[in-house]
Every structure is written in structure tokens, then in C-alpha cells.
N, C-alpha and C positions, 0 to 999 in steps of 0.2 A: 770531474764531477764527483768520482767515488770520495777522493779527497777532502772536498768541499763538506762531502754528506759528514764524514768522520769530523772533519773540525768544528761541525754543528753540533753533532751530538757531542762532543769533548766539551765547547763551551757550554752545552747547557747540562752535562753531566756538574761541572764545576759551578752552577748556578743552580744547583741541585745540592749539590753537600755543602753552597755556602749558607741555602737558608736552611739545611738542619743542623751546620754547625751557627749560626744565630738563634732560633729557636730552643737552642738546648744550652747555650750558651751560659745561661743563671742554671742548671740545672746542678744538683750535687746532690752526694749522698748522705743518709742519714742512718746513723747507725745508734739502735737502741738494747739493750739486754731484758730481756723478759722470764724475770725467774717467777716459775709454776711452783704453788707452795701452798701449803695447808693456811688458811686464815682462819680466824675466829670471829664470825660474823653474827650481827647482833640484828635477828628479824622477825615480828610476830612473838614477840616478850620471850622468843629464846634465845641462846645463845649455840650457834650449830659452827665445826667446824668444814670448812669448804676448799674446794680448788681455789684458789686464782691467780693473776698476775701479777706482782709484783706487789697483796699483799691487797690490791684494788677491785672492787667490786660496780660498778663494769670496772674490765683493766684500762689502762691508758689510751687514749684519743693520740692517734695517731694524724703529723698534717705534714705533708709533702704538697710539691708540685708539679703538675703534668711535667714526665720526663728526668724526673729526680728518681734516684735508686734507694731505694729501702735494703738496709742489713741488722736484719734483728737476731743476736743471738741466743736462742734458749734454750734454756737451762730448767732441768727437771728435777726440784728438789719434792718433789709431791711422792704417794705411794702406787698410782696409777699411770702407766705406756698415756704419751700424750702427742699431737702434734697439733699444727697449726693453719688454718686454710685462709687465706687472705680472696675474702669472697669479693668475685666481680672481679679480681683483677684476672687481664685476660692472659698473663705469666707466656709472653711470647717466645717460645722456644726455652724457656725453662721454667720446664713443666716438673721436674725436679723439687721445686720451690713451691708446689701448689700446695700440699699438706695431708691430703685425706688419708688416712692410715689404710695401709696396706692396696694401695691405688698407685700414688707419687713414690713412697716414700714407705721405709719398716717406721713402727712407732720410737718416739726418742722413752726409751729404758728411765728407770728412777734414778738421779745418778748422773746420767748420759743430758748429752746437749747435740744441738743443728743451730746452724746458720744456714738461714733462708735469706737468697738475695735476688733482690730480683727489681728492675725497671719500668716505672708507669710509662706506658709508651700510649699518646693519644687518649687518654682520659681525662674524666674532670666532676668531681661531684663527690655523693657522698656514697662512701661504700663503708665496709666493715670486717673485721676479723674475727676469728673464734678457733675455739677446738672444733677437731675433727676426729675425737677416737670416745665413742661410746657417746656418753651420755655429760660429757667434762663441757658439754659446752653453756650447758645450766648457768654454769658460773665463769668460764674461761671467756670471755669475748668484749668488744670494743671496737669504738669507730674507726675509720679511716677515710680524712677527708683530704681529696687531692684538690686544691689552689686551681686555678690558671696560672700560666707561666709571666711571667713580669712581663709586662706592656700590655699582656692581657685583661680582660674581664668579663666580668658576667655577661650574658643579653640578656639580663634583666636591670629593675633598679638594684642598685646599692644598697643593700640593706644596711642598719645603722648598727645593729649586732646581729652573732651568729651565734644557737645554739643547738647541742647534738640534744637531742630525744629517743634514749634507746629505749625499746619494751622489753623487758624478761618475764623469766616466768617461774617461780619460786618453791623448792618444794622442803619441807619441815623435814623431810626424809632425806636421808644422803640419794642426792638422782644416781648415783651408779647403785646401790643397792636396787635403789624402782626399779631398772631396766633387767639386772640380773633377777630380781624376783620374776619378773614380767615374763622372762625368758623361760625360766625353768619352768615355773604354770603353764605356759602357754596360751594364758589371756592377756586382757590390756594391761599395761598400768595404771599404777595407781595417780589420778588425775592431779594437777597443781594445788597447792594451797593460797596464792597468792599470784597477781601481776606484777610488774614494779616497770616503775619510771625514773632510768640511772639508779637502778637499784632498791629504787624503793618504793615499797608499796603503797603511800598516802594515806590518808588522815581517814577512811575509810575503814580500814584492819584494824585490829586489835595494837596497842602501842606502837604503834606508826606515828602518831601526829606530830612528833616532836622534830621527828628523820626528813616531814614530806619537803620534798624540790620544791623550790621556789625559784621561780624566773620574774626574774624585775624589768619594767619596762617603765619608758616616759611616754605621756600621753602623746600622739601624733606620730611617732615613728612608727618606721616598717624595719619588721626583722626576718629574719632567714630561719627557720627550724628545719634542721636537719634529724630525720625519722627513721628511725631503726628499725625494724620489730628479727627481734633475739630471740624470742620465744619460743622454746622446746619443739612445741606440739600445738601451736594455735595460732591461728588465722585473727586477727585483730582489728577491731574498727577503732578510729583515733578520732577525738574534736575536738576545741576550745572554747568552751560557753561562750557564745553570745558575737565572735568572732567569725570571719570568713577567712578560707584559708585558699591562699592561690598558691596552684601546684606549676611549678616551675621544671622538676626534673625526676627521673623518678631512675634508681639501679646505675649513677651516674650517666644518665641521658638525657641532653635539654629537652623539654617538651615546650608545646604550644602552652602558654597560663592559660589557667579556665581555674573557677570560681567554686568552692565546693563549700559545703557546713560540715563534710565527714569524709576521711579517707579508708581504705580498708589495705591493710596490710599483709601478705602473707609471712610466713616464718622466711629470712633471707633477701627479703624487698626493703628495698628503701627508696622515701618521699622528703624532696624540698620541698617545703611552702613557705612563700610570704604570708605575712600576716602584718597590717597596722595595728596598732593600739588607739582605735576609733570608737570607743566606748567610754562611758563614765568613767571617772577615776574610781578603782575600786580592784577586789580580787575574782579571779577566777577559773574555775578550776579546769583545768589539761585532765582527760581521761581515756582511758582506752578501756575495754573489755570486749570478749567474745564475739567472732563469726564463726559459729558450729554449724555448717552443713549436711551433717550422718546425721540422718533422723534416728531418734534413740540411744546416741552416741551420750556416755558421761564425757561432761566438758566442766572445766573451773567456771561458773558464773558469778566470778566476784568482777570490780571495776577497781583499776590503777588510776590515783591520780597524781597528779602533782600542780600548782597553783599559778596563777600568770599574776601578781602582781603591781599593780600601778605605782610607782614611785609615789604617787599625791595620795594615794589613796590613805583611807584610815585605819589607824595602827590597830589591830586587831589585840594586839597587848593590854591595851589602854583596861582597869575596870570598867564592867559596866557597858563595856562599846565590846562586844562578841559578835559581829556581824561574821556568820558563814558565809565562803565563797559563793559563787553565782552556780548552778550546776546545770551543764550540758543536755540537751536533749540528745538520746544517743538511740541507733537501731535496733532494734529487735534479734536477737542472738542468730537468728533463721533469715534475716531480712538479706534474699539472694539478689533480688531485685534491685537496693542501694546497692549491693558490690558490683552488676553485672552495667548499671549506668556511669558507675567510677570508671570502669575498664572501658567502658565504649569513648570516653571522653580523652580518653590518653592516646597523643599524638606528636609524631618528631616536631622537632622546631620549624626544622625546613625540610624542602623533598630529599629524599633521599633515591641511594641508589638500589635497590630490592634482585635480588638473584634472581635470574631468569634462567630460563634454559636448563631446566633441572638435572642433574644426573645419578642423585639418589631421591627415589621419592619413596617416604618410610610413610608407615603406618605402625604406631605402637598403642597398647589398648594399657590403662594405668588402672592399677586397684590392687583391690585386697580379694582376699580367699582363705579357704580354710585347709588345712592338713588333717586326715583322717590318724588319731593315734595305732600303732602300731597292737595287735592283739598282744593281751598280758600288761600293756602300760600301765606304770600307776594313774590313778585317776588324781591325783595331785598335779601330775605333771601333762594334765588334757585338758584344763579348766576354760578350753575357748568353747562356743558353742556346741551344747550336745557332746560333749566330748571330744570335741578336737583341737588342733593348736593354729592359731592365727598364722596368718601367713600375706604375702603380698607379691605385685609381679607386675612386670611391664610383657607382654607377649605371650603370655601362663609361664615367663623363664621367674624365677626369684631367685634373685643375685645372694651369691656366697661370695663373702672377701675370700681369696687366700689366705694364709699366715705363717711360710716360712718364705716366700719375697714377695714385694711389691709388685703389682701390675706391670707397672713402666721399669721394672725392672727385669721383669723374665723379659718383657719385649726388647730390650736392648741391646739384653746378654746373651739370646733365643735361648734363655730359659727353658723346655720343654714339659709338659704336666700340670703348668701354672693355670693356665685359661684356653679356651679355644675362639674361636674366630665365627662360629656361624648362630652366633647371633641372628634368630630370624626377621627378615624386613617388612611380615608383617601378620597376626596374630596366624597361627595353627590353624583354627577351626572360626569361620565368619558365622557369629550370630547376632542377637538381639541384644547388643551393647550395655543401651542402656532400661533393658524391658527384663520381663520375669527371665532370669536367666537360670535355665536349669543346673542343678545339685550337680551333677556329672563333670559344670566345666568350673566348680568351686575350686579345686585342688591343683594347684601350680608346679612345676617341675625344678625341683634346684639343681642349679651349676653356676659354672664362672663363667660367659659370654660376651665376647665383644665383639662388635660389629665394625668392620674396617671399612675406611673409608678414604680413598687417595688422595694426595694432595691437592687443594686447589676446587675441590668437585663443588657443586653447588647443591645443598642439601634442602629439601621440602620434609617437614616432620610434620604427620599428624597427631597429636596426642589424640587419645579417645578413651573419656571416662567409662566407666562399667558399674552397672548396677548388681555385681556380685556380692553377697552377703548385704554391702549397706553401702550407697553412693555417696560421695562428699568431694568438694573443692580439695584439689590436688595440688600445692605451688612446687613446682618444676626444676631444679636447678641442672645448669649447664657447666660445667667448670671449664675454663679456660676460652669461655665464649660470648661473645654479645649474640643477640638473633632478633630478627625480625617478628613481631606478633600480627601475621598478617589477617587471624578472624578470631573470635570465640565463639561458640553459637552451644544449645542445646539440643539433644537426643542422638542420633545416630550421625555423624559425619554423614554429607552424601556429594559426591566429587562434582556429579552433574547440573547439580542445584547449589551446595553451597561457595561452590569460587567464585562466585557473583557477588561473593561479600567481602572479597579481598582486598584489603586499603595495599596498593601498589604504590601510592603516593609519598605518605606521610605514617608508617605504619610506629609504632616504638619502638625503641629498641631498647632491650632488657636482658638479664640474666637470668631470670625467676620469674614464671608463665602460670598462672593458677589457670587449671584446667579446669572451668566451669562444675558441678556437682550437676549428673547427668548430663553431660556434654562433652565439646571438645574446643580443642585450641590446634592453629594450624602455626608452625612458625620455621623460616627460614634464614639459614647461613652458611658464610664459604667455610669450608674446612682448608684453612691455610696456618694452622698453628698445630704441629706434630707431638705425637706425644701418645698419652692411654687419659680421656677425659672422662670423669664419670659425670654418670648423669642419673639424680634421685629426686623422688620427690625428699622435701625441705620440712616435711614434720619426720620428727626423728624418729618415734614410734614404727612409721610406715619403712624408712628404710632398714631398720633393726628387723621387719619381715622381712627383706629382699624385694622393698619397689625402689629396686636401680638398676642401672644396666651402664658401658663405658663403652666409650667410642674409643679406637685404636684408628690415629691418623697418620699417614705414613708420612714420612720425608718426604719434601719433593726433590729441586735441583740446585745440589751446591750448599755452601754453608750456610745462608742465610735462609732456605726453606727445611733445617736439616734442627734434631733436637740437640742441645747442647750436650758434649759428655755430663755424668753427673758430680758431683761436687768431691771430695776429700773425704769429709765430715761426712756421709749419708748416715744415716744408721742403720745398721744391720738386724737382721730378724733373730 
């Protein structure tokens, strides 16, 4: 009998590595060079020069297929420490390859180069890349859309074309000087000058109209727009005059299609829609601008467009025939109401499986705070409220990078001094979240903190917004993880009342969670991928406070639950 058992499991171990050697069978690698270099980019009647990729603004659209390896190697001809985060991809046991500076990885030096390599295993959709060191992602970043692997296809129609739709966010100032001024004052910065759609900003801005995107389409077809929002520091609503947009997938994850006139985007989200070309022959204009949150918060209130086209339509060249495009009804800069019915509508394709049986259950509180200046400071360097300097934190902790090794690098080497481990699992002191919250609990504690968590465990995360200093929509990122978004709701999380709203079913799955503005977000996943993964909110202002914190997950059993050693090439600090 025992015999029997063994050569059932031997033949179906063998009918096990024949469909993932079939499955992976078209797969192969692709290997690109990505040289970071000063450009000279022509936007709002200047002429400024900038980071970027290979010289492109957004850089290169990247397209692989589920199961093909990416080896991109770059190259730092620019004057600024850079690296590279290939967001959403979930870099399975080379965590190495993830990018965030002083996290994965020291930054690559002016000069200096990294090969990141690393395998899409089980994805499909639209994700995207960028920098990960300071503020270079202004201008460093671009798509990455992973295919189905050959014999595959969408569950949806066919679209007749496909195009990327990235938001940026533009500022007339070099963004590393914004953030370094921003730093030393100790207030905001200084807000965007411009949106841009692939780069640019539309016929709206000041000498734009000659740059703006144009997408062409034939009457009657259906196409695929794949949706970025790149954007620094800003949560984004998207539409297309006079169009409906069916949302098909959203952070590379198929969703149920459902029917929308307006998507909202957080910084690091990404949205498929179909869309027909079911309207007059004629143009129309694609726009996006602001979802500001923080009551009294400065936000850029300009709108990005760029133009949808009708092949039939009439030549706008023509004398005398000047007809403007069609222009969009769009929400209300404040309108929390459209975002919080976009997020109730997103749902998996099919059931999925939802981690039960929890074995970490967190509670982390997200926001901002203030730091009291030091007696004798210059008051140059206090300029946040009253005199003190901005600040931010998940737990009252606000994360400090290291900067002479990387996270996952003291953890591998047992580094000693780098970080510690007790990360609390769940805030110090319980109070009125999101209600008048007294002065005393504005001020955050800095250190390096990570929270471990063993292989395999089944994780429950509360986020829970705060109404410290000024409450606002938070988008959430996980690196090196998909998760479950099992509720959103407003005011105070309450465990005994609100799990009654948990989709166990069909919940989304996503990398980047906007935590409601005065509320929360509940979301769970297995910790089966090893490594040090950080986790910030996704406008870059707030993590430049310290609103991040990193999970350190340990190996489990054997090579294949185990982090890969690191590369040849790492860069050193």
C-alpha cells in the first residue's frame, strides 16, 4: 500500500512539473538597459533640465509575459543616488530586486550600475516602475504591462487597441530641490505646477497645445486603456467626455466589469477600462485633476488633458473649422462620496480564497503629526504649524531609513544597530481616532522598526485613519505583496460591528489600499514571501515624514520558502 501511495504521488508530482514546464514553456527573458541621465525637457514655455530614462519622459513601457524574467541593467549617468522599484511586482524570494533605497538594496552611486532580475510568476495586467530614492520619481517612471502567456487570454473582449495612460505630476522647480527645501523648513512643499498625461500636460497650460496626446480611434470599436496615476503627491479622478468606462482590472487584478463616467486613482494604483468609441465622430478630451481630502490642505487645482480622437472626425487644422474638444464633467476636488462608491464597486472576478484563521491580527493608525522644534531652533528651519516641523507615522513610530546598509541587508548578515524588531502591533495609547484629538498625542517617536512576522502566518491589518493635525485619503503600499481589501468604512474601526461588512467572497485584490479620509481599511494576506517589505503610504510628501513602517518575514522550510542570497553587483552604501 505504502508503495502504491509513493507512486501516486511520484506520478502526480510528474504531472505537476509537466504543466509548469508547459505553462512556462513560451516564457523567456528580456533584457533592457536603462541609462538615468539628465534630459532637457521642454514644459510650460520652459526649458528645465530633468532625471530620466533613457533620455524619455515617462521612460520606456515595458511588456513581458506572465512567467518571463525581466533583466534590466542600470546605469547611473545622472548626479543624484537612484534606484528602481518595479511596483506590484510581488519579486518572489528576490526581494533583492525590489529597489527602495536603503530597504532592498544601498542606492546605485553616480557612476555605478545594478542588474535587477527578477521573474513575473502568476501575474497579468497593468503595473508599473519608477524610482525609489527621494523625490526622482517626478520624472523616473513607466509602465509595465505583463501579457497572458500564449494560448492565454483576457476574460474579457478583445479590445481592438491597447493604450498606457500614465498621470504625472509636474513641477517647474527641480522636485529634489522641493523636497530638500521642504526638509530643512520643516513645512509642506511647494505644491505641482502642472498634471501631464504621458508626459504632458494638454492644451489647457500655458504652450502645451501643440505637445497634447492624442489617441485615435475608429468609430465602433472597443479598446483597453491602461491607467497609471505616477503622480508625486495626488490622488486623481480620471474620465473621457461623454464616454463610459468599464473597469475590467485594477493593480493587475481581474475584477467583476461594472460601468463607471469617473475613476479615482490613488498615487501607485492602477485601472484597466474598456471603453467603445459609441459617440459621434468627433474629439474628446481625456482629463484627470484632483482628489484633495485634507480640508485646507494646498493642492495643484489645474486639470491634465489629453484628446480621444475619432479617425472621421473633422480636421481641426482645417481654417475656419476650430471646433474644441467635447469637455468632461468631472467631481468636485472634495467629492469623497464618488471615490468611496468607485471602491465599494470593485470586486475579484471569481471567489476567491480569503485567509482565515488569523495568526497576526494588527491594528496600525496612519497620519500625520507634528514635532515640537527644539529650544534655540531657527525659526527658518520650524515653518510647520506654530512653529514646529511636519511629521508623519503609522503607530505614533515615523520611520527613519538607515544609510550605511540596507534593511534586508543587516537582516541577512545579522547586521546589529541597523533596525529592531518591536514594531508595535497596535497604536500605544487608544483614543478618538478619528475625533478631536488632543495636542499631547500630535508628536510621533522616530526609529527604525520592523515588525516580524513567520513564514506562512495569515495576516489581518487594520489600517485606521486619524484626525491628527488634518485627516485625508491615505493610498497604502505593500511591497512585495498582493492583499485582500476586505472593508473600507468611516470614523473609528469597531471590531464588534464592523466585520459584518467583510466581503469574504469576492473581496479585491490589490497592492495600494486608500485608507478612507476619517476612516479605515481592513485588508488581509499570507506572509509567504521572505525578505524586509516596506510598507508607506504612496504620496511621497507623507513618506519623506516617516508614514512607513516594514515587515521582516522570515524564511520558512527549505530552499524554495528561503530568500535568495544577494546578487554580485548589489551596491554598496
Amino acid at each position: 500500500m505504502e508503495s502504491y501511495k509513493l507512486l501516486c504521488f511520484s506520478l502526480l508530482g510528474l504531472l505537476l512539473l509537466f504543466a509548469l514546464a508547459s505553462s512556462f514553456a513560451d516564457a523567456k527573458a528580456h533584457h533592457h538597459d536603462f541609462v538615468v541621465q539628465e534630459t532637457k525637457v521642454k514644459r510650460l514655455c520652459m526649458t528645465h533640465n530633468r532625471i530620466t530614462v533613457n533620455g524619455m519622459l515617462p521612460g520606456p513601457t515595458l511588456e513581458v509575459k506572465n512567467g518571463d524574467t525581466l533583466v534590466v541593467n542600470v546605469i547611473n549617468r545622472g548626479r543624484y543616488n537612484v534606484t528602481i522599484h518595479w511596483h506590484g511586482i510581488r519579486q518572489l524570494r528576490s526581494g533583492w530586486a525590489d529597489g527602495p533605497e536603503f530597504v532592498t538594496q544601498c542606492p546605485i552611486r553616480p557612476g555605478g550600475s545594478y542588474i535587477y532580475r527578477f521573474t513575473i510568476q502568476g501575474q497579468e495586467g497593468t503595473l508599473w516602475w519608477h524610482a525609489h530614492s527621494s523625490w526622482l520619481r517626478a520624472t523616473v517612471y513607466g509602465a509595465l504591462i505583463i501579457h497572458p502567456q500564449e494560448g492565454s487570454s483576457y476574460p474579457f473582449i478583445k479590445p481592438r487597441r491597447e493604450a498606457p495612460i500614465i498621470l504625472g505630476e509636474w513641477w517647474n522647480a527641480n522636485p529634489i530641490d522641493v523636497v530638500r527645501q521642504a526638509t530643512r523648513t520643516g513645512g509642506t512643499p511647494n505644491v505641482s505646477d502642472a498634471y501631464t498625461i504621458n508626459g504632458q500636460p494638454g492644451d489647457l497650460y500655458n504652450c502645451s497645445s501643440q505637445d497634447t496626446v492624442v489617441i485615435p480611434v475608429d468609430s465602433g470599436e472597443t479598446n483597453l486603456l491602461r491607467i497609471i496615476n505616477a503622480a508625486l503627491n495626488q490622488e486623481l479622478f480620471f474620465t473621457v467626455a461623454n464616454h463610459k468606462l468599464t473597469v475590467v482590472a485594477a493593480d493587475a487584478s481581474y475584477m467583476k466589469p461594472f460601468t463607471t463616467s469617473v475613476i479615482m486613482l490613488g498615487p501607485g494604483q492602477t485601472t484597466d477600462v474598456l471603453i467603445t468609441a459609441d459617440q459621434p465622430p468627433a474629439r474628446y478630451y481625456i482629463a484627470a485633476r484632483a482628489y484633495n481630502s485634507a480640508q485646507g490642505a494646498p493642492f495643484d487645482n489645474t486639470t491634465t488633458t489629453a484628446i480621444l480622437e475619432y479617425k472621421s472626425a473633422p480636421c481641426p487644422a482645417k481654417k475656419g473649422l476650430s471646433i474644441p474638444p467635447v469637455f468632461p464633467s468631472l467631481p468636485a476636488y472634495n467629492d469623497t462620496n464618488t471615490v468611496t462608491a468607485f471602491d465599494a464597486s470593485l470586486r475579484s472576478r471569481n471567489k476567491v480564497l480569503v485567509p482565515t484563521d488569523i495568526d497576526e491580527n494588527l491594528f496600525f493608525t496612519v497620519g500625520l503629526g507634528l514635532l515640537n522644534c527644539p529650544p534655540g531652533a531657527r525659526a527658518r528651519n520650524c515653518q510647520g504649524p506654530n512653529g514646529t516641523r511636519f511629521a508623519a507615522s503609522m503607530n505614533n513610530e515615523s520611520f527613519v531609513l538607515p544609510s550605511n546598509f540596507s534593511l534586508l541587508q543587516a537582516y541577512q548578515q545579522g547586521i546589529p544597530g541597523v533596525f529592531t524588531t518591536d514594531f508595535p502591533a497596535a497604536p500605544p495609547v487608544k483614543f478618538d481616532y478619528t475625533g478631536n484629538v488632543s495636542r499631547s498625542l500630535y508628536q510621533p517617536i522616530k526609529g527604525t522598526k520592523l515588525y516580524k512576522l513567520k513564514y506562512g502566518s495569515r495576516v489581518q491589518l487594520v489600517l485606521q485613519g486619524t484626525s491628527i493635525f488634518t485627516a485625508e485619503n491615505h493610498p497604502i503600499h505593500i511591497h512585495g505583496y498582493d492583499f485582500y481589501i476586505l472593508a473600507q468604512g468611516f470614523g473609528n474601526f469597531n471590531p464588534k460591528t464592523d466585520t459584518s461588512k467583510f466581503n469574504l467572497v469576492d473581496p479585491p485584490l490589490r497592492n495600494t489600499v486608500g485608507v478612507p479620509v476619517k476612516g479605515w481599511a481592513v485588508i488581509r494576506f499570507v506572509a509567504d514571501n521572505p525578505g524586509v517589505w516596506l510598507m508607506h503610504c504612496h504620496l511621497d510628501v507623507h513618506l519623506n515624514w516617516g508614514l512607513g513602517m516594514a515587515f521582516l518575514v522570515e524564511n520558512g522550510i527549505g530552499e524554495l520558502q528561503s530568500l535568495e542570497p544577494p546578487p554580485a553587483d548589489l551596491p554598496l552604501c
